[in-house]
C-alpha positions in Angstrom: 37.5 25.9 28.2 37.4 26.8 32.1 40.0 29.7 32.6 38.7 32.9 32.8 40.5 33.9 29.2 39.2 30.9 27.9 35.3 32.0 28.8 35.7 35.2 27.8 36.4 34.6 24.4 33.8 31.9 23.7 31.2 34.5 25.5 32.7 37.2 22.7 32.3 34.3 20.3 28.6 33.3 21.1 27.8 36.9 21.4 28.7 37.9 18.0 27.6 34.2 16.5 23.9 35.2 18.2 23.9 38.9 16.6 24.7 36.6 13.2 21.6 34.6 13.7 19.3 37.1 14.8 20.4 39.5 11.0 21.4 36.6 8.4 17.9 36.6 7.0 18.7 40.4 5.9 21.9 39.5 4.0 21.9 38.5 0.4 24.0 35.1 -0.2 27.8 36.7 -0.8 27.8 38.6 2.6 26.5 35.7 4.8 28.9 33.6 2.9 31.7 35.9 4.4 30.4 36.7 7.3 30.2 32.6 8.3 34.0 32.1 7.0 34.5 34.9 9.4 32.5 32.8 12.4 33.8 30.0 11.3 38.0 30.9 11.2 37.3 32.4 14.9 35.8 29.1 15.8 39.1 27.6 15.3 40.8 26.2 18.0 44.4 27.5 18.2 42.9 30.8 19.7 41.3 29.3 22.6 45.1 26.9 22.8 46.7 30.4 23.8 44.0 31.6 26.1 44.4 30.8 29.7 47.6 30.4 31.8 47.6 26.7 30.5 50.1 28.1 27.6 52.1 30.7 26.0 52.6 31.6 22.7 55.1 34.5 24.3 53.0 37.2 22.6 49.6 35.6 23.1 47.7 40.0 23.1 48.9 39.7 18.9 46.5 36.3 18.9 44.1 37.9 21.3 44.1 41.0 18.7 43.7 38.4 15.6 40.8 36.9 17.4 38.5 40.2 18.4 39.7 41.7 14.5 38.1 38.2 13.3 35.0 39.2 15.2 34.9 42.6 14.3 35.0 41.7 10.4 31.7 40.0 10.9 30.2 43.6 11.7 31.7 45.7 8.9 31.2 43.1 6.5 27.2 43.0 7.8 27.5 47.2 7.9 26.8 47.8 11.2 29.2 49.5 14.2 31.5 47.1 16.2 30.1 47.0 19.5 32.6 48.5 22.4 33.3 44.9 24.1 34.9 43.5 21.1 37.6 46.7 21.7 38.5 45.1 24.9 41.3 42.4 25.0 40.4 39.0 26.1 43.5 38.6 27.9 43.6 41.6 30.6 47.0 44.0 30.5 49.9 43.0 32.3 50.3 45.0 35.3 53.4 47.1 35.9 55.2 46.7 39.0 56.0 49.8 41.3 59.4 50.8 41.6 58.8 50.4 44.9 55.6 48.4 46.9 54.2 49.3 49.9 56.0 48.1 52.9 54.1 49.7 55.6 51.1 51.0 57.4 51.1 55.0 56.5 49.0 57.5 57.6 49.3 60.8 55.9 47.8 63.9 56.4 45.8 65.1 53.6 46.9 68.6 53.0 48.8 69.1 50.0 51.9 69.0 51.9 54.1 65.8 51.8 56.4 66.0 55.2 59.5 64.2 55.4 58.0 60.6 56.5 54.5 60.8 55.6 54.7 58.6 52.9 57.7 56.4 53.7 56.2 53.0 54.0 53.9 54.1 50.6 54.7 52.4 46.9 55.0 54.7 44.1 55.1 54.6 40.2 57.0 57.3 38.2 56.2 58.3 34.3 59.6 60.4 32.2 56.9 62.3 30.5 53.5 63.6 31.0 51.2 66.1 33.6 51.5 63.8 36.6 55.5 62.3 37.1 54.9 60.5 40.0 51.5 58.3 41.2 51.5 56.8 45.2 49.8 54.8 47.1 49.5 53.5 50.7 47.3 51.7 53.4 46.3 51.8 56.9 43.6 50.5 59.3 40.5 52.9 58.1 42.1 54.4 54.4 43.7 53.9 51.1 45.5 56.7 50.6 46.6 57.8 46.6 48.7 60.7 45.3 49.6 62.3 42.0 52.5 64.8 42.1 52.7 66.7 38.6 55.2 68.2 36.8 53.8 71.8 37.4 51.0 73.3 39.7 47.7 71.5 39.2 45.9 74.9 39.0 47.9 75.6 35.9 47.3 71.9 34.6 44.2 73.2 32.1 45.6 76.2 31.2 48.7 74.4 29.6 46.0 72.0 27.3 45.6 72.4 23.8 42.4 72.6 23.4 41.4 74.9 26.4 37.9 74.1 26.2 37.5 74.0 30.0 38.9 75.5 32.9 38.9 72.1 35.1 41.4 69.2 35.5 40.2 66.1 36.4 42.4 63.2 38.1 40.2 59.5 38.1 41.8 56.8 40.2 40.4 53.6 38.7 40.2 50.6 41.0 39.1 46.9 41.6 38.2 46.8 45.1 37.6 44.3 47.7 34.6 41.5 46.9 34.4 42.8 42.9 31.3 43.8 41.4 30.2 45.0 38.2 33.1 46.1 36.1 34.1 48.8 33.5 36.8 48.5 31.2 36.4 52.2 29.9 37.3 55.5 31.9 33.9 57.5 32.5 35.0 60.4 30.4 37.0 58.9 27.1 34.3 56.4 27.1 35.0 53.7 24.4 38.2 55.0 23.7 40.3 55.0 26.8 41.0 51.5 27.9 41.9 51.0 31.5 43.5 47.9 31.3 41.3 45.7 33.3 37.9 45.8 35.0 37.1 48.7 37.1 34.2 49.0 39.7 35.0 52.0 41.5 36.6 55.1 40.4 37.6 58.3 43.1 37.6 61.5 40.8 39.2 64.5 41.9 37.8 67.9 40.1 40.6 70.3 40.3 39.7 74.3 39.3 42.0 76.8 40.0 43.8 75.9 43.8 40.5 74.2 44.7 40.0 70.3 44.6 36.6 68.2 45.9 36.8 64.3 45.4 33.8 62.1 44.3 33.8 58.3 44.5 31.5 56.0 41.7 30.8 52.2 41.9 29.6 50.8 38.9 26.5 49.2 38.3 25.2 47.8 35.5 28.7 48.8 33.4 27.9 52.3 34.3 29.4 54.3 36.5 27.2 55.6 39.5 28.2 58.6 42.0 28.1 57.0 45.2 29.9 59.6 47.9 30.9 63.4 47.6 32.9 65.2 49.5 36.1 62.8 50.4 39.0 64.1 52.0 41.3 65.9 49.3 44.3 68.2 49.8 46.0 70.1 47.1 49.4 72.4 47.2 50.8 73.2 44.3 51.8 70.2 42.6 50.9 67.7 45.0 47.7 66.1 45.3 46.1 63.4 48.4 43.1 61.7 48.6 41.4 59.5 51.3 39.5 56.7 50.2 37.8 55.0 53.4 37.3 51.9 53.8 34.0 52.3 55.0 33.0 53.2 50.9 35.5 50.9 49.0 35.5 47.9 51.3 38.2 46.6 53.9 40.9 44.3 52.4 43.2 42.1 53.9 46.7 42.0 54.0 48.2 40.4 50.1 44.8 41.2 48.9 45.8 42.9 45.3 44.1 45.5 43.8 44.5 47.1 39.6 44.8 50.8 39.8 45.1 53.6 36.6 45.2 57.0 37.4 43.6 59.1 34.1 44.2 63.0 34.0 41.3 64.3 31.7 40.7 67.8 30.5 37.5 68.3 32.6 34.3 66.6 30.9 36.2 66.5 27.2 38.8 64.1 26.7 41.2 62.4 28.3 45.0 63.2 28.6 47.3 61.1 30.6 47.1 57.4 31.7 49.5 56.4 34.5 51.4 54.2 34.7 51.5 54.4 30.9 52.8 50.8 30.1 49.6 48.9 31.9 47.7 49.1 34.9 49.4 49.4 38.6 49.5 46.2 40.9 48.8 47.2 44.3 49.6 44.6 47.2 48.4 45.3 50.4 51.0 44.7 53.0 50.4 43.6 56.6 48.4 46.1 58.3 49.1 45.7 61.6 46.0 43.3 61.9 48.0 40.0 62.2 49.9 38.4 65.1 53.2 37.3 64.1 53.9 33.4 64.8 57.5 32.8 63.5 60.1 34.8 61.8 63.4 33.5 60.6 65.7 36.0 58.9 67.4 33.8 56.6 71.2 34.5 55.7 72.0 36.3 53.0 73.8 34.6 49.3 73.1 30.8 50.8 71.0 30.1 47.5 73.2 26.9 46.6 71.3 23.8 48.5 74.1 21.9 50.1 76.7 24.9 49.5 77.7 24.2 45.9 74.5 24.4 43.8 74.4 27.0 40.8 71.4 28.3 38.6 70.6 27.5 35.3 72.2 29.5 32.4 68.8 31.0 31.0 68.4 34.9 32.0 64.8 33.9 33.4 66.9 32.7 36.5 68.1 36.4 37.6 71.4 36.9 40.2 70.0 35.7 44.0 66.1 35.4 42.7 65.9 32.1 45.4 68.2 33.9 47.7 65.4 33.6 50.6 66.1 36.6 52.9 63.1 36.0 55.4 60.6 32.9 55.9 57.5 34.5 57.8 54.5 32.7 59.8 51.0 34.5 61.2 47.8 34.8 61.7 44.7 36.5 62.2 41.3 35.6 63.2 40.5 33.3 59.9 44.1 32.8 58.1 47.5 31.2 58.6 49.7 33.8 56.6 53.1 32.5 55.3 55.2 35.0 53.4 59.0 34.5 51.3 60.7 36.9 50.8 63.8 37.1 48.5 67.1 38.9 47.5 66.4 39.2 43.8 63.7 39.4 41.7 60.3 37.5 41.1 60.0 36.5 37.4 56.8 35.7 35.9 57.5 35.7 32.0 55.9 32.1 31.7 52.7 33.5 32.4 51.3 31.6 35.7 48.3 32.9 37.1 49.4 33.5 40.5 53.0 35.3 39.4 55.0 32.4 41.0 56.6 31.6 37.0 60.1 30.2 38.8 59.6 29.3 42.2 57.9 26.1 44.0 58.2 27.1 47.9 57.1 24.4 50.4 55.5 25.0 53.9 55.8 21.8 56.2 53.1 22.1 59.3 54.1 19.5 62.3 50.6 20.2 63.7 50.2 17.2 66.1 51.7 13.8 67.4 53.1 11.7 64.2 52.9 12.8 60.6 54.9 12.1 57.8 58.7 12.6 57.4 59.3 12.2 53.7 58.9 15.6 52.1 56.6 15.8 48.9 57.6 13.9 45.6 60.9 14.5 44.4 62.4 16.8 46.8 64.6 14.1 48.4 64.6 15.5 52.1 62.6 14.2 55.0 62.7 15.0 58.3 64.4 13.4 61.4 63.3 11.1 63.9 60.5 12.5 66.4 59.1 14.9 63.3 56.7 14.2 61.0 54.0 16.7 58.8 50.6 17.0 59.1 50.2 19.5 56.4 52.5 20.4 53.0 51.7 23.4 51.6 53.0 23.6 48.2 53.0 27.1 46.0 53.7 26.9 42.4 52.5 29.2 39.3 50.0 26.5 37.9 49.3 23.3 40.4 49.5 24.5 44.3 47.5 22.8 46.4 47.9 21.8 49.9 48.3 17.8 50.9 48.0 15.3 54.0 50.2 12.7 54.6 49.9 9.6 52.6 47.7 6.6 53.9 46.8 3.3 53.4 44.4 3.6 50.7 46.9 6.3 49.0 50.6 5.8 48.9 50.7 9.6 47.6 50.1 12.9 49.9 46.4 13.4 49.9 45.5 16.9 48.9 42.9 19.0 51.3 40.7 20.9 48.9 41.8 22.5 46.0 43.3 24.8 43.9 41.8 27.6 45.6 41.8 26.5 49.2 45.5 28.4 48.7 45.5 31.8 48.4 48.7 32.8 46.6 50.0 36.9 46.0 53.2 37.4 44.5 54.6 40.8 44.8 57.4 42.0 42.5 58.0 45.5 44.1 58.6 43.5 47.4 60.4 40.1 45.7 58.0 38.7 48.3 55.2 35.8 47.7 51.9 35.5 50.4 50.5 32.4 50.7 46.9 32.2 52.6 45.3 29.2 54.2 41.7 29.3 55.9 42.1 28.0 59.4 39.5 26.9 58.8 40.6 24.1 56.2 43.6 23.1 58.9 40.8 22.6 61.5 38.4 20.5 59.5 41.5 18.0 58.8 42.6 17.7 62.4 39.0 17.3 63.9 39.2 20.5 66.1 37.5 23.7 66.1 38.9 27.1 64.8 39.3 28.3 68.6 41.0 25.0 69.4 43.6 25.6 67.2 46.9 27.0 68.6 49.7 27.6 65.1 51.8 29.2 67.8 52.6 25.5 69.4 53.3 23.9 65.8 56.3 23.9 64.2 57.4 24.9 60.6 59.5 24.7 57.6 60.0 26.5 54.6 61.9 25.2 51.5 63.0 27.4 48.0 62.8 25.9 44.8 63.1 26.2 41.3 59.9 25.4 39.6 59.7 22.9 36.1 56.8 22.3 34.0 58.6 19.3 32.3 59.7 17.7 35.6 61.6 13.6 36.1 59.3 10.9 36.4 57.9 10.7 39.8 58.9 15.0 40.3 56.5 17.0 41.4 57.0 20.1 39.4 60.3 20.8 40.6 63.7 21.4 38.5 66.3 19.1 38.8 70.1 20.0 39.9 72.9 18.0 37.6 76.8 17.9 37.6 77.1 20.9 35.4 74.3 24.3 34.8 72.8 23.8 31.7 70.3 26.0 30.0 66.8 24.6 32.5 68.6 22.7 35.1 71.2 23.9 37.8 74.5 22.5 38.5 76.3 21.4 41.4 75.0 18.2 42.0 77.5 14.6 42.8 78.6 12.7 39.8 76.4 9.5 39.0 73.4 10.6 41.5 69.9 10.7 41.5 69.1 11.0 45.4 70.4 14.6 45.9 67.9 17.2 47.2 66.1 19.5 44.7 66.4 22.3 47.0 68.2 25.5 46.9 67.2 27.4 50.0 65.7 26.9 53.5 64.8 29.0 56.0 67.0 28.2 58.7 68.4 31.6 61.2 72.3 32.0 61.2 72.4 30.4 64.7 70.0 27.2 63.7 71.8 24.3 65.1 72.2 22.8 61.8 73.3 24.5 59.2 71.4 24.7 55.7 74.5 23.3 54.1 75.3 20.2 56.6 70.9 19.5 56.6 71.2 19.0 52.9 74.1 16.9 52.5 73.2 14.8 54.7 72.2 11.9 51.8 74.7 9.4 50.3 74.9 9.9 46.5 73.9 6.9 44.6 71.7 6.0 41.5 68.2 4.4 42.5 65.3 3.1 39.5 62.2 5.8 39.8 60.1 3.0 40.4 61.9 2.8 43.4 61.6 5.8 45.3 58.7 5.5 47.1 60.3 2.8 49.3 63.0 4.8 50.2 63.2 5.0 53.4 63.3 8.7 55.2 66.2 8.0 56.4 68.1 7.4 52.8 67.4 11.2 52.3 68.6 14.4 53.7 67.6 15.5 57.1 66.0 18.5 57.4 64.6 19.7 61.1 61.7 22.2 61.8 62.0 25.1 63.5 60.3 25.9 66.3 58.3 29.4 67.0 
């Protein structure tokens, strides 16, 4: 219990076990006697084993169906409907990534008429078949800005329906927005019988009859959706359709925030047609919006995924061509946040199942924030940094345990973590290959005794390290893989013969003209075998030497 999977399913579970109790005076002796080895198997544990990020079955929506089909016996065996949340999967859909995210601030005009650039900088979803072939979407300061370009003219859209029982098309765009709210799984016209996918609290509907269109945004409240403005800005031309969405009515994100999007083409008021994207809901990452001031950016060289210069991946296909091949380590802020953003060469992977996407990477963020620090890098990464460096903060990003730590001290011979889980806010974005990590200033303050305004991240200096993740890690690890003589299946090759002190790390963000070179930083160690028990009194200087870089 505690995950959000995990609570949802014993809420469906006390739900149904309450609606039990309430009737099973009604029920003659055979039928309660089913109905309670009903209760009773979805009591077992194993379901609530597979809920949760905690662990994966690999195909934990056929348990998640098992489970609600348990619960839904208990109403056909008692003769009475199944109740519409039971329809809805415990475990939400996986969202699709766009072939392409959004990359920059856009600003179209909403016409009808897509010029050349308009929506360059905009991430878009395509579908082979159906009425709409492509769906788009894109930011700026004031709008979110969505598009559905069909495979014919939208006026002709109802005509080409089967049923022709109305003369209107209707296009719902189905988003989470910014803060949450009361949700609806359930688009307002198929009712109980289109699933979205995930939650919804707002929906922008776009009425199109003949070559006219009007737009009309809903929040919902109370699981119902509620009209809330008429009259958004809408253009329609042939088969291209735009909406504005201001901010002002969906609420103002901030740059990584991620939002669910489905786009549902309905037959006017009767049914509904289309769902797009057709495999799950969309995954839309807002990207930088112009709002944050840039700190550090090192464009990292290009195939240098290999630590010291001769590392390789493991063998398993999880571990796809360059996906640790950091391309660019970035560092910024605005008023509230430091922003810290990796990008890569290849592609995120997240078939494990962690919660914030990051399924192979562990990427660490060392702050040098003020006079001192510590110079050993976190558990089991084998790097330190030189003489006259030391870290105040570690930031470490991983699918399951990231937290962010303070050097060790007397009364702990361990970093210290700051906070918790979520004092990290961590977006992984797959049509990008790039991960956002979020800290509050106002958590970096706190530790260093200042104010907010007192801080200056533009004076500090910084270093990012790539890693492979490993949820079975070597004694004394922290959660990353570990590199032997040969690839095998979960570990990557490359390392010396009869060594233990190595680095774990495959990437760093050091610029092509960085007075050290990646390669000569991380071989800078002298292979030997040392007990695990004596690690810890290593000193820095036994490791590789790995310097900062300065904004």
């Amino acid at each position: 219990i505690g995950e959000d999977e995990e609570n949802r399913a014993w809420d469906y579970l006390g739900r149904v076990r309450e609606f039990v109790e309430r009737r099973k005076k009604g029920l003659d002796e055979d039928t309660l006697a089913a109905v309670m080895d009903a209760i009773y198997t979805a009591e077992g544990s194993d379901w609530f084993w597979w809920y949760g990020a905690d662990q994966n079955s690999g195909d934990d929506a056929s348990f998640d169906l098992q489970f609600r089909l348990t619960l839904q016996r208990v109403y056909e065996l008692m003769g009475e409907p199944v109740p519409a949340f039971l329809k809805v999967p415990v475990i939400p859909q996986t969202p699709v990534a766009p072939v392409a995210g959004a990359s920059a601030v856009i600003t179209p005009t909403i016409d009808g008429l897509v010029g050349e650039e308009e929506w360059q900088g905009g991430g878009y979803y395509t579908e082979e078949d159906g009425i709409i072939a492509q769906l788009w979407y894109g930011f700026d300061t004031e709008n979110l800005y969505l598009r559905g370009d069909a495979r014919q003219p939208w006026a002709d859209t109802f005509a080409s329906l089967s049923t022709g029982v109305s003369d209107e098309t209707r296009i719902g765009f189905y988003l989470t927005r910014p803060g949450g709210g009361s949700e609806n799984p359930f688009s307002r016209i198929g009712a109980e019988e289109t699933l979205l996918g995930f939650g919804a609290n707002t929906l922008l509907e776009v009425t199109v009859k003949g070559d006219a269109a009007t737009a009309t945004f809903y929040v919902v409240e109370d699981g119902n959706y509620s009209e809330a403005v008429a009259d958004l800005p809408v253009g329609l031309f042939g088969s291209t359709l735009e909406v504005a969405l201001p901010y002002a009515d969906f609420g103002k994100p901030d740059a990584g925030d991620v939002f669910r999007l489905r786009a549902v083409v309905s037959e006017g008021e009767e049914r509904d047609i289309q769902a797009v994207p057709g495999a799950g809901p969309a995954q839309l990452v807002v990207p930088d919006l112009g709002l944050t001031t840039p700190i550090l950016t090192v464009v990292d060289p290009e195939k240098d995924d290999h630590g010291p210069g001769h590392y390789t991946y493991p063998l398993d296909t999880v571990f796809s061509a360059r996906a640790y091949d950091l391309t660019e380590f970035a560092v910024a802020e605005d008023d509230n946040n430091l922003i810290f953003r990796f990008t890569f060469a290849g592609k995120l992977n997240n078939d494990w199942g962690a919660p914030n996407g990051m399924g192979i990477h562990a990427l660490d963020v060392y702050i040098d924030a003020a006079e001192g620090g510590e110079r050993k890098l976190l558990p089991g990464r084998n790097a330190a940094l030189p003489v006259g460096s030391g870290w105040e903060f570690a930031i470490w990003a991983e699918g399951w345990t990231p937290g962010l730590y303070g050097p060790p001290t007397a009364d702990s011979p361990k970093p210290v973590q700051i906070g918790d889980i979520s004092t990290l806010n961590i977006v992984s974005d797959p049509g990008q290959n790039k991960i956002t990590i979020r800290v509050a200033k106002k958590v970096f303050a706190d530790s260093l005794g200042l104010s907010v305004e007192a801080l200056d991240p533009a004076s500090w200096r910084y270093l990012g390290v790539v890693m492979s993740q490993e949820g079975y890690p070597s004694s004394g690890v922290w959660r990353i893989r570990d590199v032997e003589t040969t690839a095998k299946q979960w570990r990557l090759g490359g390392a010396p013969p009869n060594s233990n002190t190595h680095p774990r790390i495959v990437d760093v963000a050091y610029p092509a003209d960085f007075p050290v070179s990646q390669e000569e930083a991380l071989s800078g160690f002298t292979p030997r075998m040392v007990d695990a028990s004596e690690f810890d009194a290593l000193s820095p200087d036994d490791f590789a030497q790995l310097p900062m870089v300065t904004p």
